[in-house]
C-alpha positions in Angstrom: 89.2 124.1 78.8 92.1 126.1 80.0 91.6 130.4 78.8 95.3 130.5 78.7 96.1 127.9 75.8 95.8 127.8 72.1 93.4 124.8 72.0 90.6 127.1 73.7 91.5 130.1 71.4 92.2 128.9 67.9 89.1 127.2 67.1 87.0 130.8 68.5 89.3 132.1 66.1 88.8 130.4 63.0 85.0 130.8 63.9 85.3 134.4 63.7 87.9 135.1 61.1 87.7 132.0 58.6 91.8 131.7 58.9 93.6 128.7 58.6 94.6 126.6 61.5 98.6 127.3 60.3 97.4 131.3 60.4 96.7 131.2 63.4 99.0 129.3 65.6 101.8 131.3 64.0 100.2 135.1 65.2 103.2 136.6 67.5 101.7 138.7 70.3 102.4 141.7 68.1 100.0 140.5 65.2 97.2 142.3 66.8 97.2 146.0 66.7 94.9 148.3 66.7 94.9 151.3 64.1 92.4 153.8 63.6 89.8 152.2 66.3 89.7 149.0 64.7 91.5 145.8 66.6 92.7 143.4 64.1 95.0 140.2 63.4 97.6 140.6 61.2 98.2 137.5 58.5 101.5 137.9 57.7 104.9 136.7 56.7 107.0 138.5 59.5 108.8 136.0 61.2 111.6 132.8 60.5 108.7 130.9 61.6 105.6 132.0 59.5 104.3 130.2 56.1 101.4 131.1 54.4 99.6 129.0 52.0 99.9 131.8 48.9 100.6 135.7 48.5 96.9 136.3 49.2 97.0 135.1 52.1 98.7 138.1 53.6 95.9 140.1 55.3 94.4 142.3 57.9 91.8 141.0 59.5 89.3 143.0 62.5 88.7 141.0 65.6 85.4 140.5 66.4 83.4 141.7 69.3 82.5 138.3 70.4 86.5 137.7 70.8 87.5 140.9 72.9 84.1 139.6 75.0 85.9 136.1 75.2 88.6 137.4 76.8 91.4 137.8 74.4 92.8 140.5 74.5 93.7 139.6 78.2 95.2 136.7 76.7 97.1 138.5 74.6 98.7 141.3 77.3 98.9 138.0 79.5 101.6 136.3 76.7 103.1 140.3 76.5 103.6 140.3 80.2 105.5 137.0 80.2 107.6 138.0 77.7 105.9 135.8 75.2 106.8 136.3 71.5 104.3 133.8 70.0 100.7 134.3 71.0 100.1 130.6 71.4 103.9 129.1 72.3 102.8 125.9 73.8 101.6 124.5 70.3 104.0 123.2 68.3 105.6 123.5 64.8 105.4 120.3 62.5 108.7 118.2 61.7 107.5 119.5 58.2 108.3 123.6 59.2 104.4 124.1 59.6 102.6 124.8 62.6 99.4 123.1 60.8 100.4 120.0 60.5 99.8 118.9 63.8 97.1 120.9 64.9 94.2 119.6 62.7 95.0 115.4 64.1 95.0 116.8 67.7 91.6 118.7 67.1 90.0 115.5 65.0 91.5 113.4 68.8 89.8 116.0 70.7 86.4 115.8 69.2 86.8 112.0 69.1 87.1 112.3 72.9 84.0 113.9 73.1 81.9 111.7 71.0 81.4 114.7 68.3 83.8 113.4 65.4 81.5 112.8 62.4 83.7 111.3 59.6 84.1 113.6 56.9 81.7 116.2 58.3 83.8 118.4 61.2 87.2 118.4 60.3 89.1 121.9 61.7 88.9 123.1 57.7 85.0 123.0 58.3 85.7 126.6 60.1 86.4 127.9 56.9 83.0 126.7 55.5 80.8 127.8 58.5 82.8 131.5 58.4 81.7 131.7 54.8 78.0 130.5 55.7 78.1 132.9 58.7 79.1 135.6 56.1 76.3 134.9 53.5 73.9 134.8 56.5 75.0 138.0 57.5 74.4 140.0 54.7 78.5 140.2 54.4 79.5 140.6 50.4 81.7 138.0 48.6 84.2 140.4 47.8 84.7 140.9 51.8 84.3 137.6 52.6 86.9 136.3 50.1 89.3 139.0 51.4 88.8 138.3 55.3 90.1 134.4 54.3 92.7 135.8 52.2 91.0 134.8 48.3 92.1 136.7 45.8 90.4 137.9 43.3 90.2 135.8 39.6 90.9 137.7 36.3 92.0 140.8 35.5 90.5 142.9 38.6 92.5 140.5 41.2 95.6 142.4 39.3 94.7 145.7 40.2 94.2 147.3 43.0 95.4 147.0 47.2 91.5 145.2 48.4 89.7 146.4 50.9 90.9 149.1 53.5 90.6 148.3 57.0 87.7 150.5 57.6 85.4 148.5 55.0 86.4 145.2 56.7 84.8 146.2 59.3 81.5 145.2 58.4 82.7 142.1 59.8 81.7 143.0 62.6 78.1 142.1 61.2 79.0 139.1 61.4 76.9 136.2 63.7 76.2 132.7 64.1 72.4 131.8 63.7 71.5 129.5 66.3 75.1 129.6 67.8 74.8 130.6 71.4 78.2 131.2 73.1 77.1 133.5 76.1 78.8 131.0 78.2 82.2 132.1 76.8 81.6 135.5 77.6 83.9 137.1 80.7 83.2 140.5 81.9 86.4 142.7 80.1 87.7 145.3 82.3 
């Protein structure tokens, strides 16, 4: 599986962030930042190209260890160096103006071709529901959880406030995968 392409990095995203497929495809090179010592992806609407599935959804959200260990953030000054706007150009926008339309049939083809597709069982969506799992597991609160995959809060305290501040989201970083052993992803980062 080729480093350099968006079907090796947006599943490891969705693992680690619990973003949409759409969310993700969508990042331009300049959705990660960095402010105050935390490295994080921007969810946002900045861009002719970008949807997101409500206001909520509009979010900061810290990359995880695991990720910058991966390799991506030499992925990411890889598509700068080429002059690359979108962080994953080479996957492409749907005939219906959403880049996750034809994302999730390509992934379902993929794990077909490896003899892994179980009907009904791991479907891209299922990233949400392991990230939330992964969370609980982790000792990671509901509020937090629900703000990393852009929830919004029900009833009258969803009206008021801004969420959480980029500082407390980074308890995310708490965040692992019992029985999940991805050592093998792992490059040494310079």
């Amino acid at each position: 599986m080729p480093r350099d392409k968006g079907i090796f990095w947006v599943p490891l995203i969705a693992l680690y962030t619990g973003a949409r497929s759409g969310e993700i495809i969508q990042l331009y090179v300049d959705d990660i930042k960095e402010k105050q010592d935390v490295l994080y992806f921007t969810l946002n609407l900045e861009g002719e190209d970008k949807r997101l599935k409500t206001s909520g959804s509009e979010r900061l959200t810290p990359v995880h260890p695991d990720l910058v260990e991966m390799g991506l953030l030499k992925h990411v000054e890889a598509r700068r160096t080429q002059g690359e706007l979108r962080l994953f150009p080479e996957m492409s926008m749907g005939a219906d103006g959403y880049y996750s339309s034809p994302y999730p049939k390509h992934y379902g083809r993929f794990l077909e071709s490896i003899n892994v597709k179980k009907k009904g069982k791991n479907s891209f969506h299922s990233f949400r529901h392991n990230f939330e799992d992964a969370c609980r597991d982790s000792g990671i609160s509901k509020g937090v959880m629900d703000a990393l995959q852009g929830h919004r809060e029900d009833g009258m305290s969803g009206r008021y406030g801004r969420g959480y501040r980029l500082q407390k989201l980074e308890e995310m970083r708490r965040l692992h995968y019992r029985d999940l052993d991805l050592e093998h992803l792992m490059v040494e980062v310079c």
